[in-house]
Each structure stands twice: as C-alpha cells, then as structure tokens.
VOKENU-692776 format. One record per residue (C-alpha): residue in three letters; x, y, z. Coordinates in steps of 0.25 Angstrom, whole numbers, padded with zeros to 4 digits, always signed. Example, Ala and Ser with C-alpha at 12.3 -4.5 7.8 and 13.67 -1.06 7.14 Angstrom:
REM VOKENU-692776
ALA+0049-0018+0031SER+0055-0004+0029
REM end
This chain:
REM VOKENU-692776
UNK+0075-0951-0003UNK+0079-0935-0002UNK+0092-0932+0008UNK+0093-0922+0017UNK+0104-0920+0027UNK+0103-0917+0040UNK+0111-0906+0044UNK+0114-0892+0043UNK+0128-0892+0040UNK+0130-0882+0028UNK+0142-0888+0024UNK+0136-0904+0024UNK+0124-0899+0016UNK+0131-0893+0006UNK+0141-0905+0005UNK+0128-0916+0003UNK+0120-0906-0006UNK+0132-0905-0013UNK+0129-0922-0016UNK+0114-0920-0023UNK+0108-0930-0011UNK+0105-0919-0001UNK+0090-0916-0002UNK+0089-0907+0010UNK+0092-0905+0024UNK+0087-0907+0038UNK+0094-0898+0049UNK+0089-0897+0065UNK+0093-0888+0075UNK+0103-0897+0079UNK+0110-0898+0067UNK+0109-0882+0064UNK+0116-0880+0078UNK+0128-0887+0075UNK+0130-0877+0064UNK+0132-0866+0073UNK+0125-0856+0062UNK+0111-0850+0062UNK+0099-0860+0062UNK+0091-0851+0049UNK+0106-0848+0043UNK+0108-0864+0041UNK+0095-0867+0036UNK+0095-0855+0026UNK+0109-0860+0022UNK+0106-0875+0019UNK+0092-0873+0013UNK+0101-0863+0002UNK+0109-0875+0000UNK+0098-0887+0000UNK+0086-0885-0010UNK+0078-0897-0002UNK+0072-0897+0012UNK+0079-0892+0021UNK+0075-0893+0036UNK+0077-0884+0048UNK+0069-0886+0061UNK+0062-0877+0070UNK+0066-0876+0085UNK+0052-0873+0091UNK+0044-0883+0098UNK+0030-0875+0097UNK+0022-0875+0084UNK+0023-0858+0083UNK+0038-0857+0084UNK+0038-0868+0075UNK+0032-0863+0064UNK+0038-0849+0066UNK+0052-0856+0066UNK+0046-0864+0054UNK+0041-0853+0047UNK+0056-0844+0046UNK+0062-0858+0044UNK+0056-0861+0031UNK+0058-0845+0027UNK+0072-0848+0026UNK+0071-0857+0012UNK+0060-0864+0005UNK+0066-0875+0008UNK+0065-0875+0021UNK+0058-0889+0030UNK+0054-0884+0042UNK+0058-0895+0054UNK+0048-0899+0065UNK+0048-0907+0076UNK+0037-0918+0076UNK+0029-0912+0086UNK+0015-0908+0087UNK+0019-0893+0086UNK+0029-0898+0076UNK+0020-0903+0068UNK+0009-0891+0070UNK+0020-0882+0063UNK+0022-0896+0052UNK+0009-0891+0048UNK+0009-0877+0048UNK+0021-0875+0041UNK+0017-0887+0031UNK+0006-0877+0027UNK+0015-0866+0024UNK+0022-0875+0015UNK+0034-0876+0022UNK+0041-0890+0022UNK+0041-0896+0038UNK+0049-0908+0042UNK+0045-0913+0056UNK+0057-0919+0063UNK+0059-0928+0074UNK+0050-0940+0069UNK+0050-0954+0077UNK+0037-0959+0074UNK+0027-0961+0061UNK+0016-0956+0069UNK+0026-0944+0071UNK+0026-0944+0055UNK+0012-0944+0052UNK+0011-0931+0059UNK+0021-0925+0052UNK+0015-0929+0039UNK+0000-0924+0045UNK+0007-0912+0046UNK+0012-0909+0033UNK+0027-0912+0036UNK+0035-0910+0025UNK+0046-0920+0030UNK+0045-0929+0043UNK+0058-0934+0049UNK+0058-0948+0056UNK+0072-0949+0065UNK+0078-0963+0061UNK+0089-0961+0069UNK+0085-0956+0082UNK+0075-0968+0082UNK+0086-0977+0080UNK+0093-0972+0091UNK+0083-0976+0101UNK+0081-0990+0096UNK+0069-0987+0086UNK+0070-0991+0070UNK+0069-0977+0065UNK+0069-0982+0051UNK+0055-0990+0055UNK+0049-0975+0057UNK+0054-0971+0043UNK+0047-0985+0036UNK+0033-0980+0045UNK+0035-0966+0040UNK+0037-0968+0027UNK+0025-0981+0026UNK+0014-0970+0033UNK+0019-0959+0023UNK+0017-0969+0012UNK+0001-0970+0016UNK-0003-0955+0016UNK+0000-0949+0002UNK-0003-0936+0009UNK+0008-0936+0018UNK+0018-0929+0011UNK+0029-0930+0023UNK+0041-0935+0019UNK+0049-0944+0029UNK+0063-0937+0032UNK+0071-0948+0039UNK+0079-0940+0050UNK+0090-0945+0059UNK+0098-0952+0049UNK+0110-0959+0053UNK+0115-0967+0043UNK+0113-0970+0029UNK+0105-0985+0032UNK+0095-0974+0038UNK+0093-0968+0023UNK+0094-0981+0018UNK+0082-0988+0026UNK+0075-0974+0023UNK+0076-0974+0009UNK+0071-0988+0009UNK+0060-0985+0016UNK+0055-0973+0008UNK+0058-0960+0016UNK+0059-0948+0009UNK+0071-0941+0015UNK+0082-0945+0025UNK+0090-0934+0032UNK+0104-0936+0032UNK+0116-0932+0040UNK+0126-0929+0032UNK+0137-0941+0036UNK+0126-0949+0033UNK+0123-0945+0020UNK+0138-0946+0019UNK+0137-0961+0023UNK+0128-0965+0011UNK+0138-0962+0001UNK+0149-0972+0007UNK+0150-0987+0004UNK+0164-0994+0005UNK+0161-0999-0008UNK+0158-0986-0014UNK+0174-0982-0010UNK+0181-0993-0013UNK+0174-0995-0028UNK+0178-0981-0030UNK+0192-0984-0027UNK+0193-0996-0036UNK+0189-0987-0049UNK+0198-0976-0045UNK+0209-0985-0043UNK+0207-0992-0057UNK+0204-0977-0063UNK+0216-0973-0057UNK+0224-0985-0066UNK+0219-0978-0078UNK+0226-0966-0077UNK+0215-0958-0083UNK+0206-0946-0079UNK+0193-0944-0083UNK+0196-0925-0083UNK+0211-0926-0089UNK+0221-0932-0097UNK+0223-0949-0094UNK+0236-0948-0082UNK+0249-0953-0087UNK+0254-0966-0079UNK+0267-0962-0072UNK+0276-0972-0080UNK+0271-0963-0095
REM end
C-alpha cells in the first residue's frame, strides 16, 4: 500500500518524507488556504520536495475552465495529479486530460457506481471518502471492499483506489486488508501508527538494562562513579 499525506503543510511534508513512508501527497483548496501562501507557489514547492504524485485541485465547475486550470496545473511539475470532482463535467475533463497523459485523481467518491465512471474515464486515481461516510451513519470501509472487488474483474481498469478521508490508523488497517492501493493520511494520523504502549515501555526496559552497562556503543566504556 503507497502513503500519501494529506496536507500542504511545507514543513509536515518535509518532516514524514524525511521517514521514507511518504509516497506522495494530496492537497485541496482547503487545505492550501490555511497556508496563507499562493496556491501554484505551494504545489510547485511540495512536488520539488516529493518525487511521487502529488495532487492539486481545480476550483472550476465547468468542463472548459477545468481543463484549462488543469492544463497550467500539470505544467507546474511532471508530477503533478490533477484533482477532479466526480461530476459529469469532471469526469469529461477525467478524460481529456487522461489523453494528454496527465495523471487525474477524481475526488469526492461515495459510491462504486461513482468509481466505475472514474475508471471509464481513464482516472489515474479515484478517491472514495471513508470518513465522511462514517459521519453520516454509512460503512465507508464497505465502499472501499466493492471498489476494490469491481476493480479486481476488469483488468483494464487501471484506476487505483485512493482511500481519502482517513481518520484514524484502523481506517489504514481495514484498507490495507482489503487491498486498496493508496490511503491518504493526515499527518497526526500517520503519527498515530507508529505508537503502541508496548513499543515505549520495551524501549525503556532495554535502555534501562543498557544504561547498567556503562558502555557506549561511539566512545570509550563510562567509568562507574565509585572507580
């Protein structure tokens, strides 16, 4: 399963990359305001910093304007995934864009009849919201199992589900169990994973019986006080 993380926080992406897990990123609008800083400045900036896909959405809702914001967007890098939303002007621009070779991800996905037109349309990515399902009392997890089972049938879908709207790290879990190929991360999520109370308190117990030794591993072995 490839990472990306879902922000556009400079400072975060360079942090996680920094880990070797991060396999690209997935920013919005939303997520590019709370920066403050120029929309194309961002992207520019993180896809110099990421090699993998790295997603940034357009704001039209007509298929012209689309591809025409589409179009300066993937100029920026080569690795550039242009977002779309899953509508039928979405995916019209899906498909042109497909054509010109430039990678699409269509966003906004709550429904495996939703997916099998992304695929249809040559997406490059499609992004089903777990969590915004959960929110509303539906099993989000259940779309990303029907997804992933339809994908499975037609070997020339090459769409790979990007579970989106991920809020905790059962939701990578249960994705990874049931074959996704990319989950979306917030940063404190992908944070989360790394943490088990067992983890902690068995690297206490060795550097306490370490520290016993008096040794270290770049220097000379310490002296005990009473030498």
């Amino acid at each position: 399963m490839k990472f990306f993380i879902d922000t556009a926080d400079l400072a975060e992406i360079r942090d996680l990359a920094a880990t070797g897990l991060v396999d690209g990123v997935t920013t919005n609008p939303s997520l590019v305001a709370k920066t403050g800083r120029n929309f194309l400045d961002v992207v520019r900036e993180i896809c110099a910093m990421v090699p993998g896909p790295v997603s940034a959405e357009v704001t039209a809702i007509d298929t012209e304007t689309m591809l025409a914001e589409g179009r300066r967007l993937a100029k920026i890098a080569k690795n550039v995934t242009v977002k779309v939303p899953l509508t039928p002007n979405g995916l019209k621009a899906c498909k042109a864009l497909s054509s010109e070779g430039t990678m699409v991800n269509v966003t906004l996905c709550f429904s495996a009849a939703q997916a099998i037109l992304a695929a249809k349309a040559g997406a490059t990515f499609v992004s089903p919201f777990v969590g915004r399902l959960d929110d509303i009392g539906a099993a989000g997890m259940d779309l990303i199992g029907e997804i992933v089972a339809i994908y499975r049938q037609y070997p020339t879908f090459k769409t790979e589900v990007l579970v989106a709207s991920v809020r905790n790290p059962l939701h990578v879990v249960e994705a990874a169990k049931l074959g996704a190929h990319v989950a979306t991360l917030p940063p404190a999520v992908l944070r989360q994973m790394f943490a088990h109370p067992l983890t902690d308190k068995g690297l206490q117990a060795f550097l306490a019986d370490w520290a016993k030794t008096g040794q270290s591993i770049l220097g000379e072995p310490k002296k005990h006080a009473a030498e």
